[in-house]
C-alpha positions as a Markdown table, in Angstrom:
| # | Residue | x | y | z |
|---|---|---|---|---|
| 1 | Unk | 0.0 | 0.0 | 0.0 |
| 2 | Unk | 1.2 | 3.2 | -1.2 |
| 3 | Unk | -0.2 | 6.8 | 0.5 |
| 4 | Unk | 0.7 | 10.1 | -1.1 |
| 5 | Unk | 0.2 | 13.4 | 0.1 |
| 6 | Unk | -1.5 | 15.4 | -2.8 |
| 7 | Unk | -3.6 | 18.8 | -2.4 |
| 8 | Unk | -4.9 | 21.1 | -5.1 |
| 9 | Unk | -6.3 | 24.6 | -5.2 |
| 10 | Unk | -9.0 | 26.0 | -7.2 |
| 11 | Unk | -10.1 | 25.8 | -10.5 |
| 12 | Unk | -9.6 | 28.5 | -13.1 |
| 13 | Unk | -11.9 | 29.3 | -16.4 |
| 14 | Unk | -10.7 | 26.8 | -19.0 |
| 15 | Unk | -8.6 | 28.5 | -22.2 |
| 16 | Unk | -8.6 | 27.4 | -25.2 |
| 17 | Unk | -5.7 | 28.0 | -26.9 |
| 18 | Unk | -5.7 | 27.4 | -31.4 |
| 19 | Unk | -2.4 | 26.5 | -32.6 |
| 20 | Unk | -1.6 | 24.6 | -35.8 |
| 21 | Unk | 0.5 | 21.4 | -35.1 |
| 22 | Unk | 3.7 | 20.4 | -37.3 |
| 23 | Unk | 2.7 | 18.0 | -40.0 |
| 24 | Unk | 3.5 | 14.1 | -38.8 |
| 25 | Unk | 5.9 | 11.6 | -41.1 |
| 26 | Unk | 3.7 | 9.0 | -43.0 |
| 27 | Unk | 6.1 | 6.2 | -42.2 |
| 28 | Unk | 4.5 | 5.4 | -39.1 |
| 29 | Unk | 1.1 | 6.8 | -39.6 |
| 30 | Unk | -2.0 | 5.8 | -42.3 |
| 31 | Unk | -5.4 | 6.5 | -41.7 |
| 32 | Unk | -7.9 | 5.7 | -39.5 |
| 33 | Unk | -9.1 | 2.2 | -39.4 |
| 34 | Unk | -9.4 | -0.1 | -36.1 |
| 35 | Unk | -10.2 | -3.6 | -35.3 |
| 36 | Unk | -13.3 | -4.1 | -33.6 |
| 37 | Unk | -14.4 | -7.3 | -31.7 |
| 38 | Unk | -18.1 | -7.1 | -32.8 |
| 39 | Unk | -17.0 | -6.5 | -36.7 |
| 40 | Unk | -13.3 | -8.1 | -37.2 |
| 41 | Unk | -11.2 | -8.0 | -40.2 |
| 42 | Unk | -13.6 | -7.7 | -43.8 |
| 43 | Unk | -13.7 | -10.7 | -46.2 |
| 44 | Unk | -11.0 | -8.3 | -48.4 |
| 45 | Unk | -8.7 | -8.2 | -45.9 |
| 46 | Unk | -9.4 | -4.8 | -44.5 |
| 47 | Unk | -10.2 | -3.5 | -41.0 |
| 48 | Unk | -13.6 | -2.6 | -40.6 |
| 49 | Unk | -14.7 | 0.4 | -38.8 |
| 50 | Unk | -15.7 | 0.0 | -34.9 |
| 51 | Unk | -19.3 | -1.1 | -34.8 |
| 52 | Unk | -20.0 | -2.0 | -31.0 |
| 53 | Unk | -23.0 | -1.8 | -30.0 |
| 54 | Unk | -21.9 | -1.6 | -26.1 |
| 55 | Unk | -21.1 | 2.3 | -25.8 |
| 56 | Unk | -20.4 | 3.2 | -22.3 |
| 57 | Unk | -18.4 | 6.0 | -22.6 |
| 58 | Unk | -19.5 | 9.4 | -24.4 |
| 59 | Unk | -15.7 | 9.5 | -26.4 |
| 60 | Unk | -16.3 | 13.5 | -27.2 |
| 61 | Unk | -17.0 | 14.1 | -23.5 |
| 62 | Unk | -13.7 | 12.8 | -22.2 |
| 63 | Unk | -12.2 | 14.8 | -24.9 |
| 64 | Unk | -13.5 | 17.7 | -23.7 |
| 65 | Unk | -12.4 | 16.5 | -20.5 |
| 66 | Unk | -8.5 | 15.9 | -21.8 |
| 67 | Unk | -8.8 | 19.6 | -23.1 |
| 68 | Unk | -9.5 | 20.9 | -19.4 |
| 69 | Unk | -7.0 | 18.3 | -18.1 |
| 70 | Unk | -4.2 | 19.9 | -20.4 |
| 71 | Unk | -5.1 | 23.2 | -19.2 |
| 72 | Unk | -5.1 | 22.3 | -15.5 |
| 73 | Unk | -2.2 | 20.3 | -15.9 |
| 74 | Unk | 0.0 | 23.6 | -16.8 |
| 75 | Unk | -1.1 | 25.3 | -13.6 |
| 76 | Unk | -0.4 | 22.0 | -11.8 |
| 77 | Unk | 2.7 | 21.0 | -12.7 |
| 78 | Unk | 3.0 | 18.1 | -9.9 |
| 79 | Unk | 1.0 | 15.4 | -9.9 |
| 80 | Unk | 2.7 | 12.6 | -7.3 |
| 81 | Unk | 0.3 | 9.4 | -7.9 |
| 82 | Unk | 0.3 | 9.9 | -12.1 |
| 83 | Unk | 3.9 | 10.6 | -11.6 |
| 84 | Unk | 4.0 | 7.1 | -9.3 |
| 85 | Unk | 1.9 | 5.0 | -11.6 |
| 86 | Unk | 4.1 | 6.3 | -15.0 |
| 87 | Unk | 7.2 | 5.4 | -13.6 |
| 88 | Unk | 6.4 | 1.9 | -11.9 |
| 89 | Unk | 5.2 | 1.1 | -15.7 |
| 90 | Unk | 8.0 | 2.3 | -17.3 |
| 91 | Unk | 10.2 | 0.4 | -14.6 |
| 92 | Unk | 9.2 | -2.6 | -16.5 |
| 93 | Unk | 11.8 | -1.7 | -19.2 |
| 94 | Unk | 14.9 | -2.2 | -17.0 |
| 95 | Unk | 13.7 | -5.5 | -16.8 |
| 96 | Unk | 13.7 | -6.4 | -20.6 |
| 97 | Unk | 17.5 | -7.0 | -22.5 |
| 98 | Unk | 16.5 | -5.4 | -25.4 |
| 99 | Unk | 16.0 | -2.1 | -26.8 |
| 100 | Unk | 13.0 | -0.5 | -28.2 |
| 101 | Unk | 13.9 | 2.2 | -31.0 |
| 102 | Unk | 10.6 | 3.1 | -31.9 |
| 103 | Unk | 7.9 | 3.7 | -29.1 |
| 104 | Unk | 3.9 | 4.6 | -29.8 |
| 105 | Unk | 2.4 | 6.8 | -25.7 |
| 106 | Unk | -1.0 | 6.3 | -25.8 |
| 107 | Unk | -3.2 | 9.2 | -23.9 |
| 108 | Unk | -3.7 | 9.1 | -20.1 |
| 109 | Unk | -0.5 | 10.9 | -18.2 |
| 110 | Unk | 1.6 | 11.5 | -21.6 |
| 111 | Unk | 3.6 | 14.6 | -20.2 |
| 112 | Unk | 4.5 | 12.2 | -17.2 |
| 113 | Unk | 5.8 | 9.2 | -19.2 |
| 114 | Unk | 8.0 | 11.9 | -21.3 |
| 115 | Unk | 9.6 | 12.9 | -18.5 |
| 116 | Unk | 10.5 | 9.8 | -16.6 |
| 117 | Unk | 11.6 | 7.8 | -19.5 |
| 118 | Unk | 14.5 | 8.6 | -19.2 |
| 119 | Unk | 16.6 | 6.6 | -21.0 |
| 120 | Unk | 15.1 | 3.6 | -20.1 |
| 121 | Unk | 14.2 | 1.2 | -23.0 |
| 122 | Unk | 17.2 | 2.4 | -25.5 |
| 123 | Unk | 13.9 | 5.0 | -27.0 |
| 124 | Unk | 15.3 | 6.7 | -30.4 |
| 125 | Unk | 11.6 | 7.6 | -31.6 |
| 126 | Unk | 8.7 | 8.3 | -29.5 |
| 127 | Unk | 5.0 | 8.9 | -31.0 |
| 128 | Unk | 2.8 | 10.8 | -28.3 |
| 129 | Unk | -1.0 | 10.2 | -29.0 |
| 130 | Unk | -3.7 | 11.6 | -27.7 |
| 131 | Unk | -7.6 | 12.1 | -28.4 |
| 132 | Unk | -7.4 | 15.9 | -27.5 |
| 133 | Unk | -5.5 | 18.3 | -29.8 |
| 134 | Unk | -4.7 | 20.6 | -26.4 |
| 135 | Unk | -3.1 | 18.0 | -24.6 |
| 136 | Unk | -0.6 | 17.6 | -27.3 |
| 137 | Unk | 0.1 | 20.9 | -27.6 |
| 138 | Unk | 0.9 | 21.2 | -24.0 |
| 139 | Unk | 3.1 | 18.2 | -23.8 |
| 140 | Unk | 4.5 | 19.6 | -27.2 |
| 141 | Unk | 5.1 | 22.5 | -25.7 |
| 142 | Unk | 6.5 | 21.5 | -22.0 |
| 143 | Unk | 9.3 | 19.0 | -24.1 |
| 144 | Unk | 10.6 | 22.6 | -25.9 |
| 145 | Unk | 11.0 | 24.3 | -22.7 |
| 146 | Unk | 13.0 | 21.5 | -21.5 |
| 147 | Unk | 15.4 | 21.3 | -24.7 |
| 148 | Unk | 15.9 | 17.6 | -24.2 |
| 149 | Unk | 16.8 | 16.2 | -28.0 |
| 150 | Unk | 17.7 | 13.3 | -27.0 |
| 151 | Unk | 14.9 | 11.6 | -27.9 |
| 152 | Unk | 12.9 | 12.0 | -31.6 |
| 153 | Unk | 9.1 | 13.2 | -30.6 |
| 154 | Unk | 6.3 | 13.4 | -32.7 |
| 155 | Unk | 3.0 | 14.4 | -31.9 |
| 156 | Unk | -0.4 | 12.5 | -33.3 |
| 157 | Unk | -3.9 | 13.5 | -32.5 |
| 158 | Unk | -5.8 | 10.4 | -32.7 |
| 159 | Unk | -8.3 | 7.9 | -31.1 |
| 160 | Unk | -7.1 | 5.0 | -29.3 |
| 161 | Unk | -10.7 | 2.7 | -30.2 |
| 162 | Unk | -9.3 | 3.6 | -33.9 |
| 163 | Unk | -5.5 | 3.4 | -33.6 |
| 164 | Unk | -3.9 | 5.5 | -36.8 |
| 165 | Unk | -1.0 | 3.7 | -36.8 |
| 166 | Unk | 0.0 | 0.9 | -39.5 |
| 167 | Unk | 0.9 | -2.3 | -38.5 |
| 168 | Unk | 4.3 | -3.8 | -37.4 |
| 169 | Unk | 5.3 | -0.4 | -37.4 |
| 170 | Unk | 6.4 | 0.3 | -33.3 |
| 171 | Unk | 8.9 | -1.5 | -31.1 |
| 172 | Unk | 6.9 | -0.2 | -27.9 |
| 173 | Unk | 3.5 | 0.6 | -26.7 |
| 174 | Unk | 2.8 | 2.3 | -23.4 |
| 175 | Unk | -0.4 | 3.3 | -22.1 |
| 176 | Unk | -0.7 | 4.7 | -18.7 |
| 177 | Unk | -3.8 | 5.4 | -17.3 |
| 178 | Unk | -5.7 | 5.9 | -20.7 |
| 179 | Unk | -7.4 | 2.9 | -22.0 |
| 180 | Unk | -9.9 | 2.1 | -19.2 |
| 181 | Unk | -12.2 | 4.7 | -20.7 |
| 182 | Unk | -12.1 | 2.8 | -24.2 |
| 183 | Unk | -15.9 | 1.6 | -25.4 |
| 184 | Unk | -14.3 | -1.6 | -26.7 |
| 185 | Unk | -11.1 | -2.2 | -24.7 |
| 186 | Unk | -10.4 | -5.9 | -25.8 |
| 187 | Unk | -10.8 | -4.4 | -29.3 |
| 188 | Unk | -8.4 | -1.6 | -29.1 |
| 189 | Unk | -5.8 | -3.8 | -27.3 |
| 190 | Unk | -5.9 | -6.4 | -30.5 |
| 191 | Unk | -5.1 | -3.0 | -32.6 |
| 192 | Unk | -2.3 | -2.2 | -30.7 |
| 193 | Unk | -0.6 | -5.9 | -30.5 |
| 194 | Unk | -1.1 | -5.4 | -34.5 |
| 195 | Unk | 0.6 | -2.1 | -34.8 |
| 196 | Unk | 3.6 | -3.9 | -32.9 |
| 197 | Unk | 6.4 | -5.4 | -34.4 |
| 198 | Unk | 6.9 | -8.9 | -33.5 |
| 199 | Unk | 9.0 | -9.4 | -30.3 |
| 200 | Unk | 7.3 | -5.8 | -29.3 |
| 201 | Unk | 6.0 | -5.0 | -25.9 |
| 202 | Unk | 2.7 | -3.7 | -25.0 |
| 203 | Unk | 2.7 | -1.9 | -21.6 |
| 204 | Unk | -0.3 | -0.7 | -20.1 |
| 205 | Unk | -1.5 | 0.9 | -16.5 |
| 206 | Unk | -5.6 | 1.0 | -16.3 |
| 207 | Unk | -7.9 | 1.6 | -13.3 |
| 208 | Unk | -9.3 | -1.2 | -11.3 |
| 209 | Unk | -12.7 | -2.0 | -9.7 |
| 210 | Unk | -11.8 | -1.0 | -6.3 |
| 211 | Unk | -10.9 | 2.6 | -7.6 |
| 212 | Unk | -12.0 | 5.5 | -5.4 |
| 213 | Unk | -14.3 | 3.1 | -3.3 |
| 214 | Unk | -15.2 | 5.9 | -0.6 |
| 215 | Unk | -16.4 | 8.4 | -3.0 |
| 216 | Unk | -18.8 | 5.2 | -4.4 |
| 217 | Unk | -20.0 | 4.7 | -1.0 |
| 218 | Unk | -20.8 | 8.9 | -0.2 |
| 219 | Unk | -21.8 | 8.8 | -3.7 |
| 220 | Unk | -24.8 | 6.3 | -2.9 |
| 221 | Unk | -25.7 | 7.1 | 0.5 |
| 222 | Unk | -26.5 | 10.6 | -0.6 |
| 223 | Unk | -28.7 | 10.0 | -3.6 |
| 224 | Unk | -30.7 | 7.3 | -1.4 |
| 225 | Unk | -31.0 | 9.7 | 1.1 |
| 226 | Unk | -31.8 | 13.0 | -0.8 |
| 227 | Unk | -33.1 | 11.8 | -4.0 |
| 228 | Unk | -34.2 | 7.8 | -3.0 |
| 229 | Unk | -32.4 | 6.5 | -5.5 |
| 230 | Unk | -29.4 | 5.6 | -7.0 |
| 231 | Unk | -27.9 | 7.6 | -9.9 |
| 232 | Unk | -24.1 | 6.6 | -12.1 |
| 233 | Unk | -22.1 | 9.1 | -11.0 |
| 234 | Unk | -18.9 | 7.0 | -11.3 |
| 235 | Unk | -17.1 | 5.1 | -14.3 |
| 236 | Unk | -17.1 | 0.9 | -14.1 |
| 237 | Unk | -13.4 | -0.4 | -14.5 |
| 238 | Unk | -12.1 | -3.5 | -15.2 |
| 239 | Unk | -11.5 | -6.6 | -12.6 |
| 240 | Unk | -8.1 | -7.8 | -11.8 |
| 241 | Unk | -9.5 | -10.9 | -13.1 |
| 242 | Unk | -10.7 | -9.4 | -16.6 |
| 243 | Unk | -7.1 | -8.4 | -16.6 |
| 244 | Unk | -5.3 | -11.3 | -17.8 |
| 245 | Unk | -8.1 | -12.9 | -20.1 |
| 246 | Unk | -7.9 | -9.0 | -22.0 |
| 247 | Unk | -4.3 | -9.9 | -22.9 |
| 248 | Unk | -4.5 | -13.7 | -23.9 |
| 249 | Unk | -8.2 | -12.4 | -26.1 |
| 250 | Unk | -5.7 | -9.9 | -27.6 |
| 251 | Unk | -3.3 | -12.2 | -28.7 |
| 252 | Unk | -0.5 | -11.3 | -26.7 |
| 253 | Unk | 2.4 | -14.1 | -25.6 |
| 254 | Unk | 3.6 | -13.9 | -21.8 |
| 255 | Unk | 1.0 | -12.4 | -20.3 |
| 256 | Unk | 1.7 | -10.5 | -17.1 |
| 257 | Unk | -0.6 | -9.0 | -14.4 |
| 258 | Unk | 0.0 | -7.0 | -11.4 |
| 259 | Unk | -1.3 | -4.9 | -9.2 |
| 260 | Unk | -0.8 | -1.8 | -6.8 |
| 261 | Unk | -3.2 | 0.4 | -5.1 |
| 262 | Unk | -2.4 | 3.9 | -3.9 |
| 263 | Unk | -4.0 | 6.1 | -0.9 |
| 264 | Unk | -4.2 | 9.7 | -2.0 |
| 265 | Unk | -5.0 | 12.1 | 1.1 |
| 266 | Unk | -6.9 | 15.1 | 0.4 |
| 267 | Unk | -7.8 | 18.2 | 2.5 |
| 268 | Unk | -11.5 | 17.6 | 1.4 |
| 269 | Unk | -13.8 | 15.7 | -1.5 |
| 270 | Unk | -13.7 | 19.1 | -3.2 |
| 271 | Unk | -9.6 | 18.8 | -3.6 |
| 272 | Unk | -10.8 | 15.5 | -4.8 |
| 273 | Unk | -12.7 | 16.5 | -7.4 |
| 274 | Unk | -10.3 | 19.1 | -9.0 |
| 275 | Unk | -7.7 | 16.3 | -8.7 |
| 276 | Unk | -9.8 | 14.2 | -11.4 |
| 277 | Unk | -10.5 | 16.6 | -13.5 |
| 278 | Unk | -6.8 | 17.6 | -13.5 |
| 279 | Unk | -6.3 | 13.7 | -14.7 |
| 280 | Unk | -9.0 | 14.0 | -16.9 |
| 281 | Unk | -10.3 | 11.0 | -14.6 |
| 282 | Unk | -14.0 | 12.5 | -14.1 |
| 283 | Unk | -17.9 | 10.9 | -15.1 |
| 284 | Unk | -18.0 | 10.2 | -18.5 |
| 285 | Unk | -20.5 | 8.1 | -19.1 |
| 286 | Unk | -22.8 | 8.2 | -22.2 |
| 287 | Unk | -26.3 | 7.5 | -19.6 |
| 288 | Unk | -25.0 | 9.9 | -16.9 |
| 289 | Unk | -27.4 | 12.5 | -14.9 |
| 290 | Unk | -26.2 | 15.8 | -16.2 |
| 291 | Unk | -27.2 | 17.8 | -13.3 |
| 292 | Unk | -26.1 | 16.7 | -9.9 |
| 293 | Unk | -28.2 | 18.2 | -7.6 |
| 294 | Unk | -26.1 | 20.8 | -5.0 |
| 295 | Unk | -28.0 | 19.1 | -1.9 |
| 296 | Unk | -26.7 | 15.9 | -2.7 |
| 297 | Unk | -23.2 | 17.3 | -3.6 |
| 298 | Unk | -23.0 | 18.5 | 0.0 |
| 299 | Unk | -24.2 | 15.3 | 1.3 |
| 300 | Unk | -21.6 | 13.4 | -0.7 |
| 301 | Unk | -18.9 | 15.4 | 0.7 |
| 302 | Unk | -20.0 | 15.5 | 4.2 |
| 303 | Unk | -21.2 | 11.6 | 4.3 |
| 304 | Unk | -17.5 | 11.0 | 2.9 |
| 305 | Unk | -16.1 | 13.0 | 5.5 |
| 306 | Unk | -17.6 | 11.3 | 8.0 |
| 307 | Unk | -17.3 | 7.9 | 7.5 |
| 308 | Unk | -12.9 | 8.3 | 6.2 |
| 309 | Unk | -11.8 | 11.7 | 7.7 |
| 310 | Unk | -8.7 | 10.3 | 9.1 |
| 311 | Unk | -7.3 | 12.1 | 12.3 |
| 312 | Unk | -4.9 | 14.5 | 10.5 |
| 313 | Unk | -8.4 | 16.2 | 8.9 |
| 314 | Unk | -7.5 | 14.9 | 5.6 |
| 315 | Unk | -9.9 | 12.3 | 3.4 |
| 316 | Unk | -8.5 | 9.1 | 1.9 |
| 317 | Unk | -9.0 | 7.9 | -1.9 |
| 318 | Unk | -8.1 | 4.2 | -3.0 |
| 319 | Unk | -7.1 | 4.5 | -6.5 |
| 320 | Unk | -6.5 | 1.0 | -7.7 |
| 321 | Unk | -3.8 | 0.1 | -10.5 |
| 322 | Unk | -3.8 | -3.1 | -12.7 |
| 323 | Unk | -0.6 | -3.3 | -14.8 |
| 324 | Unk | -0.4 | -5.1 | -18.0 |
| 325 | Unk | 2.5 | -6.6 | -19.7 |
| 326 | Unk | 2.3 | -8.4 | -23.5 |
| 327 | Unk | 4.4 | -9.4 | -26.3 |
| 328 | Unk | 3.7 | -9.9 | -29.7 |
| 329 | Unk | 4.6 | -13.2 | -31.2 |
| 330 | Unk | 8.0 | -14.0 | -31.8 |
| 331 | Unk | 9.6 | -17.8 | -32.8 |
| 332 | Unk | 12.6 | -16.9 | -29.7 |
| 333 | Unk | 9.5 | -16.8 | -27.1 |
| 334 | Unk | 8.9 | -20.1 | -25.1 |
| 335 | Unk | 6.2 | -22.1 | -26.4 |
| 336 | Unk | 4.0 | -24.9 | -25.4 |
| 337 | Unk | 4.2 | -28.3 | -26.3 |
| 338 | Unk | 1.9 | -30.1 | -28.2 |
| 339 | Unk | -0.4 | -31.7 | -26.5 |
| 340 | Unk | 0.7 | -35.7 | -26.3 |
| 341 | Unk | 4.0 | -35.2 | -27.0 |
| 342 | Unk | 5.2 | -36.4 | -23.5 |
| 343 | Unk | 7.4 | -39.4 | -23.3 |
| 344 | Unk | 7.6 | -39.7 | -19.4 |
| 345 | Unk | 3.8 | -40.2 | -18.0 |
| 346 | Unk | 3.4 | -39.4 | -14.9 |
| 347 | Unk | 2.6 | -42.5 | -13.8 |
| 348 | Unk | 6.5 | -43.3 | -14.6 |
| 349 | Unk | 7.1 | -40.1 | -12.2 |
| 350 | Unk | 5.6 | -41.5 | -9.5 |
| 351 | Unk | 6.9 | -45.0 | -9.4 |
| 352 | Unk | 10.4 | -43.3 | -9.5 |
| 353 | Unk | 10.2 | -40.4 | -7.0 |
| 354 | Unk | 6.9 | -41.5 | -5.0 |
| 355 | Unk | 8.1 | -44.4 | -4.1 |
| 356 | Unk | 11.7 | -42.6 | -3.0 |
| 357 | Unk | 9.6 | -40.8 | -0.4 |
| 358 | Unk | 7.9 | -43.6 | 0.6 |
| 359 | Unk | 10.2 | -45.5 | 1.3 |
């Protein structure tokens, strides 16, 4: 268990700020197609477009919400449990031998996986995605200020539910804290084993279920008690469990799944709030209640300060992290052996060493 100590102030008026972005190389990039699991591949070979029927998530909504988050994020400049979660992902890398020239950062906490790469993984070439134009041109412009060449960046507005990038094309995919808000995550996570190279390594940080489980518990004492019933006000996330089965449905060889929760103290569920919209993090789902009544809001807060103030004054938040690990296939990966092709049964095994033991 991990606790930071994180507090934020108010929240400004959002700007909007209209800058042309430098045009992107076409050696990596082609246009936007994506692999859904409702459609799958055409009879001519081609991707079809996304046709889920399941939509959970209102996509232009957390958009919107990316463009406030890049905004916010230039006024907060220190963000300790994105900053925790990037560089536990991207610890993964001094782990692996080999090097990964060409890297695709897919949304969530881009600026924060820039900055604490550093060096790790042998990164030549590094692709920074991202739904909303405003967050690119804030982690555009926060890698000038640092003059730090070291590393090739380009910048790619672009959806990960239709990834714009062509296949066998990337050494590395990260992703940290980004693709739980996907409508079709399994589908999205086949795209990006596809736009791998083989022997490439698909990283990935998501929320899990037990994310922010006080705020779901003010959150639904309040509406019962002030509106007598029970309205979404929080996002579902994935299981620990639906972790692993996500990768081996994807495709991906050695699967690996881990987890980590942090404890975030706040000075109240207001700070809370302007924390998540600083990430980006808050309700964007396509059924929600667009008005939240002010009663219940100060029921939520005081109901959540009642039942988790700790003795310091300050409120806890559980934010759960599942991490991911993948590769794409590759013939120097261990395999399995077909089945029957034992020549020792283990009846054989137990004659020889069972009876050792016995005796």
């Amino acid at each position: 268990m991990r606790r930071i100590n994180s507090m934020y102030g108010r929240i400004g008026m959002l700007r909007r700020v209209s800058e042309k972005l430098t045009k992107q190389s076409s050696d990596t990039f082609l246009a936007s197609h994506s692999f859904s699991t409702h459609g799958g591949y055409g009879g001519d070979g081609e991707l079809q477009q996304n046709n889920s029927k399941v939509k959970i998530f209102d996509r232009d909504l957390k958009r919107i919400h990316r463009d406030r988050a890049a905004w916010l994020s230039s006024r907060h400049k220190n963000n300790s449990f994105v900053d925790a979660v990037a560089d536990n992902l991207l610890d993964r890398l001094e782990d692996c031998k080999k090097s990964f020239p060409t890297a695709l950062c897919l949304g969530g906490s881009l600026g924060a996986v820039k900055r604490l790469i550093r060096g790790r993984g042998g990164i030549e070439k590094l692709i920074m995605m991202d739904t909303s134009y405003d967050m690119i041109k804030s982690c555009r412009d926060a890698h000038e200020d640092t003059l730090d060449n070291s590393i090739e960046t380009s910048y790619l507005v672009g959806d990960e539910e239709f990834l714009p990038i062509k296949e066998s094309s990337v050494d590395l995919i990260i992703s940290s804290l980004g693709l739980h808000w996907t409508n079709d995550l399994p589908g999205s996570m086949i795209q990006c084993k596809l736009a791998l190279k083989p022997d490439g390594l698909f990283l990935a940080a998501i929320l899990g279920g037990e994310t922010l489980k006080e705020l779901r518990i003010a959150c639904t004492l309040a509406h019962m008690e002030r509106e007598g019933g029970i309205s979404p006000r929080l996002s579902p996330l994935a299981q620990v469990r639906d972790a692993g089965n996500l990768l081996t449905r994807a495709g991906f060889s050695l699967p690996g799944v881990d987890v980590d929760e942090y404890v975030v103290k706040y000075k109240s569920a207001l700070d809370l709030i302007e924390h998540l919209r600083a990430m980006g993090e808050t309700n964007g789902l396509l059924e929600r209640n667009k008005i939240l009544n002010r009663e219940t809001a100060l029921a939520t807060a005081a109901i959540y300060d009642s039942m988790f103030a700790t003795e310091d004054g300050t409120i806890p938040a559980t934010f759960q992290v599942i991490y991911m690990t993948g590769w794409r296939e590759h013939s120097s990966h261990q395999q399995a052996k077909r089945r029957g092709s034992a020549t020792v049964s283990f009846r054989d095994l137990h004659k020889q060493f069972g009876g050792q033991s016995e005796s």
